[in-house]
Each structure stands twice: as C-alpha cells, then as structure tokens.
ROGU-866981 format. One record per residue: z, x negated, y negated of N, C-alpha, C in turn; residue in one letter; residue number from 1. Coordinates in Angstrom, 3 decimals. Example, Ala and Ser with C-alpha at 12.3 -4.5 7.8 and 13.67 -1.06 7.14 Angstrom:
<pts>
<pt <7.800 -13.190 5.690> <7.800 -12.300 4.500> <7.800 -13.200 3.300> A 1>
<pt <7.080 -12.850 2.250> <7.140 -13.670 1.060> <7.870 -12.900 -0.030> S 2>
</pts>
This chain:
<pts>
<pt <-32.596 22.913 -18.381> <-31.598 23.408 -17.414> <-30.883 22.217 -16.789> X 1>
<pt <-29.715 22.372 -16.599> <-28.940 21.287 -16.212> <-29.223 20.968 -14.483> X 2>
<pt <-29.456 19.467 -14.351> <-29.330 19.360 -13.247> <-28.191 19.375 -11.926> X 3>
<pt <-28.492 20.404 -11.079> <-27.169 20.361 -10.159> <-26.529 18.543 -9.724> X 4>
<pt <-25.748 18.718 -9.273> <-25.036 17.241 -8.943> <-24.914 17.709 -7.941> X 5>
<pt <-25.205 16.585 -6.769> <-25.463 16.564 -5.401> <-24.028 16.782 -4.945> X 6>
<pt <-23.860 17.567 -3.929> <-22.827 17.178 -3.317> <-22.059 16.072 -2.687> X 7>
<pt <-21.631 15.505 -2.686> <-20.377 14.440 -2.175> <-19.079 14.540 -1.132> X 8>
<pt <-19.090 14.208 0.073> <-18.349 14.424 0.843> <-16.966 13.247 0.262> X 9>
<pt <-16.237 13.841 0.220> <-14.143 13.207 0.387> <-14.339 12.017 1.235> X 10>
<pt <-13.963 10.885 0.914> <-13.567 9.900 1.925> <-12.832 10.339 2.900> X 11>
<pt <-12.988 10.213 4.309> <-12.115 11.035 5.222> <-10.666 9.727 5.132> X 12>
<pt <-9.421 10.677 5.512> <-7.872 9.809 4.894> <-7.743 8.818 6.225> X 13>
<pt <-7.792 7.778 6.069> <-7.626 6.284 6.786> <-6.336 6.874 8.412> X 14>
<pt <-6.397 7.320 8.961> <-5.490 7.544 10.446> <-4.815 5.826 10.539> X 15>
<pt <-3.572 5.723 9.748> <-2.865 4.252 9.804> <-2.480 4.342 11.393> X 16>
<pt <-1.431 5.919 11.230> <-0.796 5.900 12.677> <-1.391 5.823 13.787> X 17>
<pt <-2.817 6.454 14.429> <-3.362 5.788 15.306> <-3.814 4.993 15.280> X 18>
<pt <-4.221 3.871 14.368> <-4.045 2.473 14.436> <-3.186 1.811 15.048> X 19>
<pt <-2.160 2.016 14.206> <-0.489 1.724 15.267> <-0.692 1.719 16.647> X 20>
<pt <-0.995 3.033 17.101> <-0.852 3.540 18.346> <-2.138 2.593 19.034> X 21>
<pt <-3.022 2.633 18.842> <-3.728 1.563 19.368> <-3.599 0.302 19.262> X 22>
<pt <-3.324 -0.396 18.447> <-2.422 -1.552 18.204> <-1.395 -1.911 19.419> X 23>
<pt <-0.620 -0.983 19.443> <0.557 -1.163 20.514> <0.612 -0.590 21.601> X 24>
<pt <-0.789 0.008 21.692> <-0.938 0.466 23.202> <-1.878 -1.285 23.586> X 25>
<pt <-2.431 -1.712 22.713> <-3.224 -2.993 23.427> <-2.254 -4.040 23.595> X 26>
<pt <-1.591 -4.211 22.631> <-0.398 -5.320 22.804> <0.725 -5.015 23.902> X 27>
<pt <0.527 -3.801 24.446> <1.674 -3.512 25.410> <0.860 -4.415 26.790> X 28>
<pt <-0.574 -4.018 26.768> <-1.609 -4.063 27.855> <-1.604 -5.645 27.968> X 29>
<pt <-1.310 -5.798 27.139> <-1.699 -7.952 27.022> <-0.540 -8.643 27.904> X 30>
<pt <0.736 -7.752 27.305> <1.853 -8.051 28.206> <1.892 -7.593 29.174> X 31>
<pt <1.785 -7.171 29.831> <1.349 -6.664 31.169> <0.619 -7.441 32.250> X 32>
<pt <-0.462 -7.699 31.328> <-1.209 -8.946 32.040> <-0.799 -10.278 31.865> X 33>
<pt <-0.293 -10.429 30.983> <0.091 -11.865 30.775> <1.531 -12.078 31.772> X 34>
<pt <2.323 -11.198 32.123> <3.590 -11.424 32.869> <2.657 -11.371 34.128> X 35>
<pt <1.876 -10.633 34.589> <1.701 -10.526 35.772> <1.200 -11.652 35.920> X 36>
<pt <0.116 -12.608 35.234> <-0.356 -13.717 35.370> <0.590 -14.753 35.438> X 37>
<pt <1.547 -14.904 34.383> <2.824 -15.970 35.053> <3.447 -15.782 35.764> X 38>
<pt <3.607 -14.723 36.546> <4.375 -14.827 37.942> <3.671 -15.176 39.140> X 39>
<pt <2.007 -14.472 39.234> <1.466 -15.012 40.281> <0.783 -16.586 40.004> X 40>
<pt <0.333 -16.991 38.821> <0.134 -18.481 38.613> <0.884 -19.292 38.133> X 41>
<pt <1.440 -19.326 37.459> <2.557 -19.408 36.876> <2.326 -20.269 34.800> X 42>
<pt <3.092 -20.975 34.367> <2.863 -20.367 33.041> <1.500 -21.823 32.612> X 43>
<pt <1.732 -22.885 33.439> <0.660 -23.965 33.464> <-0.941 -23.163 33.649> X 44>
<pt <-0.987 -22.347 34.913> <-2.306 -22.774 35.056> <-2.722 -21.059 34.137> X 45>
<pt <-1.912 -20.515 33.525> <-2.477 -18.985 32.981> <-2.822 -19.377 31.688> X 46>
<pt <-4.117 -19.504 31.314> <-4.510 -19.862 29.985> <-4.414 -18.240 29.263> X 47>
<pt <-5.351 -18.683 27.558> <-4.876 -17.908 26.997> <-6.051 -17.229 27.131> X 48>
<pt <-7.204 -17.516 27.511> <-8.922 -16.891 27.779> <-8.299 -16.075 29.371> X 49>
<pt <-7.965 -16.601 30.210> <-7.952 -15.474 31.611> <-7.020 -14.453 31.023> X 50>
<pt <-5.885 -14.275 30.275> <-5.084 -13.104 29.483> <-5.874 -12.366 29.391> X 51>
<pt <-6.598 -12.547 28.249> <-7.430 -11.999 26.992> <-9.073 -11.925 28.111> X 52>
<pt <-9.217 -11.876 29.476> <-10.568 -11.413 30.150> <-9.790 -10.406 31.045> X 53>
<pt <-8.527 -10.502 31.972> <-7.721 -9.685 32.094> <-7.219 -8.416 31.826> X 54>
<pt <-7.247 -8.323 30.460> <-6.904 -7.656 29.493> <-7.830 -6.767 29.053> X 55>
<pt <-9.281 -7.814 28.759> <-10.222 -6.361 28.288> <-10.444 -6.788 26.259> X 56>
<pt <-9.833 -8.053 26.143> <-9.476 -7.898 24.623> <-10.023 -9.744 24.234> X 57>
<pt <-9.993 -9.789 22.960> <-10.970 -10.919 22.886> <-9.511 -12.223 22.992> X 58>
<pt <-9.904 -13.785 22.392> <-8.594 -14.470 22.581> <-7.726 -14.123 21.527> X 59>
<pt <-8.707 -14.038 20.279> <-8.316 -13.989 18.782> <-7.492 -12.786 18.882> X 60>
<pt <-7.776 -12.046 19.384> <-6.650 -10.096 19.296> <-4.919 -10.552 20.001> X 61>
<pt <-5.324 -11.699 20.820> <-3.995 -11.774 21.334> <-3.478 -13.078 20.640> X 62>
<pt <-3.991 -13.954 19.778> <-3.393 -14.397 18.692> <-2.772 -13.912 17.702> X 63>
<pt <-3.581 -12.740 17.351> <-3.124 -11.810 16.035> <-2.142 -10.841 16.759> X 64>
<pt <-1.780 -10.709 17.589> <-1.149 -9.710 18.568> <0.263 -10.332 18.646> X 65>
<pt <0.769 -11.595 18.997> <1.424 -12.312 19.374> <1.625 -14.103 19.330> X 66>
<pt <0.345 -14.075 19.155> <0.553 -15.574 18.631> <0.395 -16.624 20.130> X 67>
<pt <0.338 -17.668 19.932> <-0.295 -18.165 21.881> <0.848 -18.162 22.967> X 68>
<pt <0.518 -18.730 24.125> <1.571 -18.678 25.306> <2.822 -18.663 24.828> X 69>
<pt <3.176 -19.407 24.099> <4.745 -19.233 23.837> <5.333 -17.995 23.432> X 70>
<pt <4.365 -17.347 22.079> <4.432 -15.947 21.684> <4.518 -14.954 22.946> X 71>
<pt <3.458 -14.932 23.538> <3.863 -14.148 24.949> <4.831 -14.420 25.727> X 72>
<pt <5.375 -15.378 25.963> <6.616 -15.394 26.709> <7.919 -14.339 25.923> X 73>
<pt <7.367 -15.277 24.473> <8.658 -14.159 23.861> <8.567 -12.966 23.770> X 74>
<pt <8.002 -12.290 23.420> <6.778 -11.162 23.260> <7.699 -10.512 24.820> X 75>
<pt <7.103 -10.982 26.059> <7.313 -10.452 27.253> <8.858 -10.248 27.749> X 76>
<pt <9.936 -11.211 27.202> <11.423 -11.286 26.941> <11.763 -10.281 26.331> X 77>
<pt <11.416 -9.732 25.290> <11.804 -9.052 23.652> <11.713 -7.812 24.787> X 78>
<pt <10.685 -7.656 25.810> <10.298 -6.102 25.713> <11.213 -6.155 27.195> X 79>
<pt <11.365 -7.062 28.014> <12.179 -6.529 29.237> <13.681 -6.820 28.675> X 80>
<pt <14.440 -7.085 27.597> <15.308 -6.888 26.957> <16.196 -5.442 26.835> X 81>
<pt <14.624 -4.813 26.099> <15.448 -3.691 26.372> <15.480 -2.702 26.672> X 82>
<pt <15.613 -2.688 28.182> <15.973 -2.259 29.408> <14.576 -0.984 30.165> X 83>
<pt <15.406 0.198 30.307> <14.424 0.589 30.885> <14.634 2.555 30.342> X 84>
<pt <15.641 2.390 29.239> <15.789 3.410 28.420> <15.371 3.583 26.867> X 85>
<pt <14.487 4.900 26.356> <13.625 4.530 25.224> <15.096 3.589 23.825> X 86>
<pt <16.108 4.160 24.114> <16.951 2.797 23.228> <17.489 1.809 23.866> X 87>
<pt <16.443 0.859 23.129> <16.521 -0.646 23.540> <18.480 -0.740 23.758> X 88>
<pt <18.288 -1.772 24.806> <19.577 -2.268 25.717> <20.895 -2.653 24.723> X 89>
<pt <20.419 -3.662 23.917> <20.902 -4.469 22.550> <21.398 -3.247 21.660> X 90>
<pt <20.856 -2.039 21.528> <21.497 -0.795 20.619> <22.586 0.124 21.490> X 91>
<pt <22.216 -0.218 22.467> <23.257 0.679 23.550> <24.826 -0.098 23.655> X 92>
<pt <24.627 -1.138 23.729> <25.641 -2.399 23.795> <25.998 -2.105 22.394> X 93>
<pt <25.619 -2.491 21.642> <26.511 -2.478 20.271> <27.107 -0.814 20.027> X 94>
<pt <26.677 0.036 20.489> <26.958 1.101 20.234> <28.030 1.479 21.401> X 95>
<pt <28.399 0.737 22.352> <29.318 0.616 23.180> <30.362 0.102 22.614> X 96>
<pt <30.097 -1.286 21.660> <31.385 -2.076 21.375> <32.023 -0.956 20.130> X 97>
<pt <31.287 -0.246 19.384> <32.084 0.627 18.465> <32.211 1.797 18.748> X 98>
<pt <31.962 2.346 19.973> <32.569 4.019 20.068> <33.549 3.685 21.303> X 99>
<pt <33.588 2.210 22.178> <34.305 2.531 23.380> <35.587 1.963 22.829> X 100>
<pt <36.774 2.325 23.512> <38.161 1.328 22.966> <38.756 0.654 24.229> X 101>
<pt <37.798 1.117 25.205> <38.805 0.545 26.540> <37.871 -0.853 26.944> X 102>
<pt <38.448 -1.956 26.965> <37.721 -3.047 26.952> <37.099 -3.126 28.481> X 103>
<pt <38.143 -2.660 29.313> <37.114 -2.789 30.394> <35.964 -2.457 30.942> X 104>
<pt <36.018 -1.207 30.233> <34.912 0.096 30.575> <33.621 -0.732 29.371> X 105>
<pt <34.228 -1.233 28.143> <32.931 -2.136 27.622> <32.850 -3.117 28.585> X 106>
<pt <33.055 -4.257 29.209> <32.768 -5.317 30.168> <31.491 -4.343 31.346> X 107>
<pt <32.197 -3.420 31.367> <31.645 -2.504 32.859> <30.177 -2.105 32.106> X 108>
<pt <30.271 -1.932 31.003> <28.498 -1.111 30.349> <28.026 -2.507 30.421> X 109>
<pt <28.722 -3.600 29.552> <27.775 -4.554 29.479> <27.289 -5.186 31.567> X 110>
<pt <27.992 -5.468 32.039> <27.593 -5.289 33.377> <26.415 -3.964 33.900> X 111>
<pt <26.327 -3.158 33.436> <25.347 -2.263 33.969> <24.427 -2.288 32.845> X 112>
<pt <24.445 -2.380 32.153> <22.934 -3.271 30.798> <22.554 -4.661 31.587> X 113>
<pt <23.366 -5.355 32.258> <22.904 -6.566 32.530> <22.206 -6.276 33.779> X 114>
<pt <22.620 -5.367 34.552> <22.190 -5.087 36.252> <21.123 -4.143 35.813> X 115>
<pt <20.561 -3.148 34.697> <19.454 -2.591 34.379> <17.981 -3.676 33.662> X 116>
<pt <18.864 -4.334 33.329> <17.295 -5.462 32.653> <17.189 -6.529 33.422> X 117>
<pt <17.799 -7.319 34.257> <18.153 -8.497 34.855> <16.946 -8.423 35.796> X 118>
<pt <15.866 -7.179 36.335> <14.947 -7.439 37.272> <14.004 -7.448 36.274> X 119>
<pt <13.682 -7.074 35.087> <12.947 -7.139 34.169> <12.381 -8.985 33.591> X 120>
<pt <13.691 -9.450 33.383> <13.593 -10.395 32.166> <13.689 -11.732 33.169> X 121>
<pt <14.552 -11.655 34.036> <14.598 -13.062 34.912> <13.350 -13.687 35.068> X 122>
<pt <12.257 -12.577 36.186> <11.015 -13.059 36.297> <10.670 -14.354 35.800> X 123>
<pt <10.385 -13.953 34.380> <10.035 -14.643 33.107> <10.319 -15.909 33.017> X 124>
<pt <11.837 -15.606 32.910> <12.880 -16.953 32.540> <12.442 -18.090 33.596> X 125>
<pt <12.348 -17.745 34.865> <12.405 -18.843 35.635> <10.964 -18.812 35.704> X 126>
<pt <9.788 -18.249 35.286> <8.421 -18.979 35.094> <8.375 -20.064 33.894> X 127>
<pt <9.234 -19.877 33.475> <9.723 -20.631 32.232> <10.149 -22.253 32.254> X 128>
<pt <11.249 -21.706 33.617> <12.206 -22.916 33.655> <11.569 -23.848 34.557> X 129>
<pt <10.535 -23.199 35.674> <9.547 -23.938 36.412> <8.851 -24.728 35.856> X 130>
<pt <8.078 -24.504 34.432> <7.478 -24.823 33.797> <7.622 -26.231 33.122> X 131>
<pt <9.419 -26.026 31.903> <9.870 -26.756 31.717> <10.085 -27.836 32.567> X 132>
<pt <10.400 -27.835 33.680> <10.710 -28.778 34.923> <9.444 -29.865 34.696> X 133>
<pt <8.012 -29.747 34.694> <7.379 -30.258 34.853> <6.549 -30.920 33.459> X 134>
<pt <6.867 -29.992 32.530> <5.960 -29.765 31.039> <6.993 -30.332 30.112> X 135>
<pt <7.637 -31.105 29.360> <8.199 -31.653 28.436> <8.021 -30.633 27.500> X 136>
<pt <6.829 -29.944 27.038> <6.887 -29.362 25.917> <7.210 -27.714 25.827> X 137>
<pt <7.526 -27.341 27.065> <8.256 -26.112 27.573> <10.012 -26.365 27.356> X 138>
<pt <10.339 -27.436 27.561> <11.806 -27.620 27.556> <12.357 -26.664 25.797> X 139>
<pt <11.785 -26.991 24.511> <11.821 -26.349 23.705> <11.665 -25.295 23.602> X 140>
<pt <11.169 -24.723 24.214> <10.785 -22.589 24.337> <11.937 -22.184 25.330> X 141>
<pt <12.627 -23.214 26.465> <13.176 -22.604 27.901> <14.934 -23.066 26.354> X 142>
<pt <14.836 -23.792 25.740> <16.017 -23.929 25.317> <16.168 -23.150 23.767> X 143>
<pt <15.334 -22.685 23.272> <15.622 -21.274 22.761> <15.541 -20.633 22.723> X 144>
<pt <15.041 -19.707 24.538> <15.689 -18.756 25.106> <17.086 -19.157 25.537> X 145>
<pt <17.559 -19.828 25.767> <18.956 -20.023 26.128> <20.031 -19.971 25.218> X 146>
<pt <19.388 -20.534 23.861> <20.123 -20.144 22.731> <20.332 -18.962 22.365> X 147>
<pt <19.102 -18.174 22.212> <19.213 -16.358 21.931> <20.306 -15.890 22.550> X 148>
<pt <20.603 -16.377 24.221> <21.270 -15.923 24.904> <22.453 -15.725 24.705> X 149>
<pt <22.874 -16.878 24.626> <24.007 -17.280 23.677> <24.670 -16.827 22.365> X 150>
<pt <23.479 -16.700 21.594> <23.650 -16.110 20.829> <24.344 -14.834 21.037> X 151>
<pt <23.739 -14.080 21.301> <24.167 -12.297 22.310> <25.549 -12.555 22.497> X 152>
<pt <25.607 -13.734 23.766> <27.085 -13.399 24.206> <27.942 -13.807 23.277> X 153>
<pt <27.952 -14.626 22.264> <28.261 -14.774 21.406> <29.528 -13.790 20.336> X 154>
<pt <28.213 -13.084 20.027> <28.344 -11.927 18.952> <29.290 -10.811 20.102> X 155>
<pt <28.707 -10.729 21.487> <29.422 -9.629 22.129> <31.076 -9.992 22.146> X 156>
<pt <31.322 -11.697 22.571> <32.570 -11.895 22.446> <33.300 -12.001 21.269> X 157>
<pt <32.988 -11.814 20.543> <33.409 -11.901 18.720> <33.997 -10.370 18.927> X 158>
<pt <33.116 -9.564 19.410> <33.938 -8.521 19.109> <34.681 -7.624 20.334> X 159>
<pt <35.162 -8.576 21.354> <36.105 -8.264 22.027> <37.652 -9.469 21.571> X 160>
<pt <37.143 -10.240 20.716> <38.304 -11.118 19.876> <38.446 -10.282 19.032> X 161>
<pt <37.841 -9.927 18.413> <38.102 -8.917 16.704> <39.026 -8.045 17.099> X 162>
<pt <38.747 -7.215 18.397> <39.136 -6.282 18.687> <40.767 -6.318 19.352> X 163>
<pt <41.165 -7.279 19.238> <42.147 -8.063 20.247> <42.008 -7.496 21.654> X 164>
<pt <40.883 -7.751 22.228> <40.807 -7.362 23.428> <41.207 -8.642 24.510> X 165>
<pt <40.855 -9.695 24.405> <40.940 -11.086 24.916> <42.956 -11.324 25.086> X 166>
<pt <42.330 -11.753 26.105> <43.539 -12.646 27.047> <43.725 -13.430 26.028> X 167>
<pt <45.439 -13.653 25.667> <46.098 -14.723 25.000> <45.785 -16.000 25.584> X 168>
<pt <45.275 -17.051 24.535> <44.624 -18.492 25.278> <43.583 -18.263 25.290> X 169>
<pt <42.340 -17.492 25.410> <40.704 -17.721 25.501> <40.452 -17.634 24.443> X 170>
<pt <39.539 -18.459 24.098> <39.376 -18.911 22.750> <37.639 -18.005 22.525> X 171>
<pt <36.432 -17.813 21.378> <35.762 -16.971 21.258> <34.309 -18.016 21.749> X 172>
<pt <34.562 -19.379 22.144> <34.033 -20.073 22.454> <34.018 -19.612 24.121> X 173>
<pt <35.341 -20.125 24.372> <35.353 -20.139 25.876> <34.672 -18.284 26.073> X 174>
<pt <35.253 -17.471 25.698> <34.799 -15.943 25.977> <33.561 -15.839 26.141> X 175>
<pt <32.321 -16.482 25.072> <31.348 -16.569 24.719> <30.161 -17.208 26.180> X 176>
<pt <31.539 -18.440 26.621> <30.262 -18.831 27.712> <30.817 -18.260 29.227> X 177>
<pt <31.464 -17.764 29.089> <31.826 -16.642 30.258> <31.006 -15.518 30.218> X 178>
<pt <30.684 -15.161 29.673> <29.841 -13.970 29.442> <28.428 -14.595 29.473> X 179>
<pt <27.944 -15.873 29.219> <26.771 -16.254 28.863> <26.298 -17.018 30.636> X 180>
<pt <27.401 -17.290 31.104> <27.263 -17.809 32.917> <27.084 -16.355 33.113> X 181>
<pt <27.859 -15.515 33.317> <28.069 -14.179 33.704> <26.336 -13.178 33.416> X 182>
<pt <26.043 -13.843 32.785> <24.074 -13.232 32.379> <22.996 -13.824 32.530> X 183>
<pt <23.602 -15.200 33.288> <22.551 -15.974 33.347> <21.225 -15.714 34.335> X 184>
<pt <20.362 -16.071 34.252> <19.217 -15.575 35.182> <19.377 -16.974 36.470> X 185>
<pt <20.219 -17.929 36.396> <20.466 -18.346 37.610> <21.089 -17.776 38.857> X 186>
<pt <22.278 -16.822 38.310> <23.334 -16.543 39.255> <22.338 -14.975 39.519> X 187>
<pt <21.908 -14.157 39.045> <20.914 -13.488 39.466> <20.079 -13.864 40.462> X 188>
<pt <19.434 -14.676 40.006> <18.578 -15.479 41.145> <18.832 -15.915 42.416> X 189>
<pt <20.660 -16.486 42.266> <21.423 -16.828 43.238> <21.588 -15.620 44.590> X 190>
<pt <22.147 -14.357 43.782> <22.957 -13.584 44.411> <21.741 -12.637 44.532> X 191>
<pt <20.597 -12.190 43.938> <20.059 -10.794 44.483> <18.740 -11.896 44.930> X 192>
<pt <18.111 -12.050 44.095> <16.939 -12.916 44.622> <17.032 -13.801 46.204> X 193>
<pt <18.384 -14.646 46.225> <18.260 -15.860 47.164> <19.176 -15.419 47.976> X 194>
<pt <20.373 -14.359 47.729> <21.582 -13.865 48.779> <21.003 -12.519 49.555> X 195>
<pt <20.195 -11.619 48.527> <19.970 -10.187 49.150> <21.052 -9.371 48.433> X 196>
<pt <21.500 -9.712 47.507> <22.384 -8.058 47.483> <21.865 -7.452 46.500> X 197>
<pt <22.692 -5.884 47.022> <21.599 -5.313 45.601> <22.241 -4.882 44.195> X 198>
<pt <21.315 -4.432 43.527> <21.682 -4.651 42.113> <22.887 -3.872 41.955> X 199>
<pt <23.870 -3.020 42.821> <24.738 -2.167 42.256> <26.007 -3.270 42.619> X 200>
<pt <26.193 -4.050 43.747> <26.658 -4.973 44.315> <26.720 -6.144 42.964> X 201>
<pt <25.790 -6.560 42.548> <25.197 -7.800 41.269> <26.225 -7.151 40.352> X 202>
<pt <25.626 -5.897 39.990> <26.528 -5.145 38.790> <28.179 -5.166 38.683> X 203>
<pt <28.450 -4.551 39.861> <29.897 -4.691 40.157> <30.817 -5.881 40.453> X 204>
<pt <29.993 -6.774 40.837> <30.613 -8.201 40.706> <30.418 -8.756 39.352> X 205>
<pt <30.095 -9.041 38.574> <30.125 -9.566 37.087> <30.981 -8.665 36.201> X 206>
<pt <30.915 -7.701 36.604> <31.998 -6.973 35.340> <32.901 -7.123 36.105> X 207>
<pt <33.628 -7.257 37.307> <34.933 -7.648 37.794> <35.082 -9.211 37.630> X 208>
<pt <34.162 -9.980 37.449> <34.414 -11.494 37.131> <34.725 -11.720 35.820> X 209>
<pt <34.102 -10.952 34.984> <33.885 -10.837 33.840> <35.588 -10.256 33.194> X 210>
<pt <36.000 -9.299 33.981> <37.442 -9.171 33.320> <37.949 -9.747 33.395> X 211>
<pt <37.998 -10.279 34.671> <38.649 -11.148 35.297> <39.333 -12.414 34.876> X 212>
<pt <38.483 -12.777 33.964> <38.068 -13.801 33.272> <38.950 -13.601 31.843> X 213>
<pt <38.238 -12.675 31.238> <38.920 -12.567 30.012> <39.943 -11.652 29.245> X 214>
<pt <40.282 -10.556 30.205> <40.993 -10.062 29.657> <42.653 -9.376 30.205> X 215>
<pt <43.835 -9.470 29.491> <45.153 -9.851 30.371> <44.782 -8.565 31.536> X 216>
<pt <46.051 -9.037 31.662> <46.257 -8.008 33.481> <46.621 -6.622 33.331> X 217>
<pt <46.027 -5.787 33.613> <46.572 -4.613 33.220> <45.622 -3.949 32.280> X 218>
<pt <44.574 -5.021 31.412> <44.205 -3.817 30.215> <43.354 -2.833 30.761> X 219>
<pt <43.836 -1.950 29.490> <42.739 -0.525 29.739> <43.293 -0.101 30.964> X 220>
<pt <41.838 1.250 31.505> <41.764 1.312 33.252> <41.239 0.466 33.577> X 221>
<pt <41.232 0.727 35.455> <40.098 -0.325 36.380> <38.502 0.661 35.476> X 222>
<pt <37.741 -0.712 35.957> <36.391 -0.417 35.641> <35.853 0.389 36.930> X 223>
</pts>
C-alpha cells in the first residue's frame, strides 16, 4: 500500500510592502530625532550613536537608512522640501510653471511654496551653516546645499525666460540669483526669525520683490 505523503504547508508570500512601510516608518523616526537633536545641540556635538539611542534603532540601521551625519542632513532637507502637502512642493511648482500663464500669479505660488516650507527647511540650513563656521569639513555639505538651491532657482528661471516672461535686459543668470537671494534661508532668518513678521507678511514681500525684480511693468495681474 502506498505510503501517504505528509502534508506540507505553502511558504507563506514574503509581505515586501510592509517592509516598506516599516522601513519608512523607521527612517521617518530617525529624522525626527536627528533634526530635533541638531537644533537643540547642534550638528558638532549630535553623534551618530545618541540618533540611533534616541531613536530606538541600532547605528548600522541608520547607516543603511541614510548613510552618516551628512546623509541626515540631506535626508532631513529632501523631506522639509516638500512642504507640508502629500505632493511634494518641487511637483506643485513645476506644475505651476506649465498650467499657469500669468507670470505673476507663478512668482506669487512660488512665494507661497517658499512661505509654506521656509519654517521647515531653514532650521537645518543654519545648523549647518553654524557648523560650517567652525568645522572646515562642513563648508562642503553647507556648499552643496547652496548649489541644489541654485540649482532650483535656476531651472525655475529658465522657464520664466522660455516663457518670455522676463523683463527685457535680465539675463537667466541674473533671474536665477534673484530668485535664489529671494529663498535664501538668510533673509528668512532676517525678517521672520530676527524682525518678527509673520509668514503671510515673509510671503507677500518676496513675491512683490520678486516681480519686482524681474518682470516688465504691467505684466499679467497684480499678485
């Protein structure tokens, strides 16, 4: 008589997606702690062991997570970037420069993208620039965040040139660092941080500097 064959249970199917989801619920948690730690210590004395005891997670998870202090800085940039709506800031903006036609009313979004992330991302920047001040080897991380920046305004003024939106005479250079003063986390710092005003005040002054600046008299409506 033939022998029965034992039963055998199915490999149960590998759950990738809550992996994910745990994955990026811990890496959200790292940033969290790690910003809060460079603002109250700042980015010298926050090693990468008080993060990662903080946190709840070993050092190695926030290596593989992000990669060391520098990774977290960027890491912590990338995510107050974009903004405080589930589509990131950077998709809202570009999706401004091709459905809007009135250049001012684009100057005016990018001004209220800048006055929605600007309490987010500054923090950072100037734990950064503190840093650099004292650390030689921070000056390289604080100067390509400044480049990214640049970058951005960059690409944003390219396509208010493309568009012939720009004042006759501003060149995509000059446009570029008007917009790139105009976002800087100094004059933030200046005006809401060190003056008191508030962010609707911040907002409304840069997109009126900001036209101001670059585009002839008259275009479009007022913002």
């Amino acid at each position: 008589m033939p022998r029965k064959q034992p039963h055998v249970k199915a490999p149960r199917a590998y759950d990738s997606s809550k992996r994910r989801q745990e994955a990026e619920q811990t890496r959200e948690r790292i940033l969290q702690v790690a910003e809060q730690l460079f603002r109250t210590h700042g980015y010298a004395r926050t090693s990468i062991a008080a993060v990662a005891a903080a946190a709840g997670v070993s050092v190695e998870t926030i290596y593989k997570a992000v990669g060391g202090k520098p990774g977290l800085v960027r890491a912590i940039r990338e995510k107050a970037l974009e903004g405080n709506d589930p589509v990131p800031a950077e998709v809202r903006s570009d999706a401004l420069q091709i459905n809007e036609r009135d250049p001012r009313a684009i100057i005016a979004g990018w001004a209220a993208l800048a006055q929605e992330v600007a309490p987010r991302v500054v923090p950072i920047l100037l734990v950064v620039r503190a840093a650099a001040a004292v650390d030689p080897r921070l000056e390289a991380l604080q100067q390509e965040l400044d480049e990214a920046r640049l970058a951005r305004m960059t690409h944003n003024a390219r396509s208010l040139l493309d568009a012939g939106h720009l004042r006759s005479g501003v060149t995509l250079d000059e446009a570029a660092d008007v917009l790139w003063a105009y976002s800087s986390p100094e004059l933030y710092e200046l005006l809401v941080m060190t003056r008191g005003w508030s962010l609707d005040r911040y907002g409304r002054f840069i997109a009126e500097a900001m036209i101001a600046a670059l585009l002839p008299d008259g275009a479009g409506t007022k913002a």
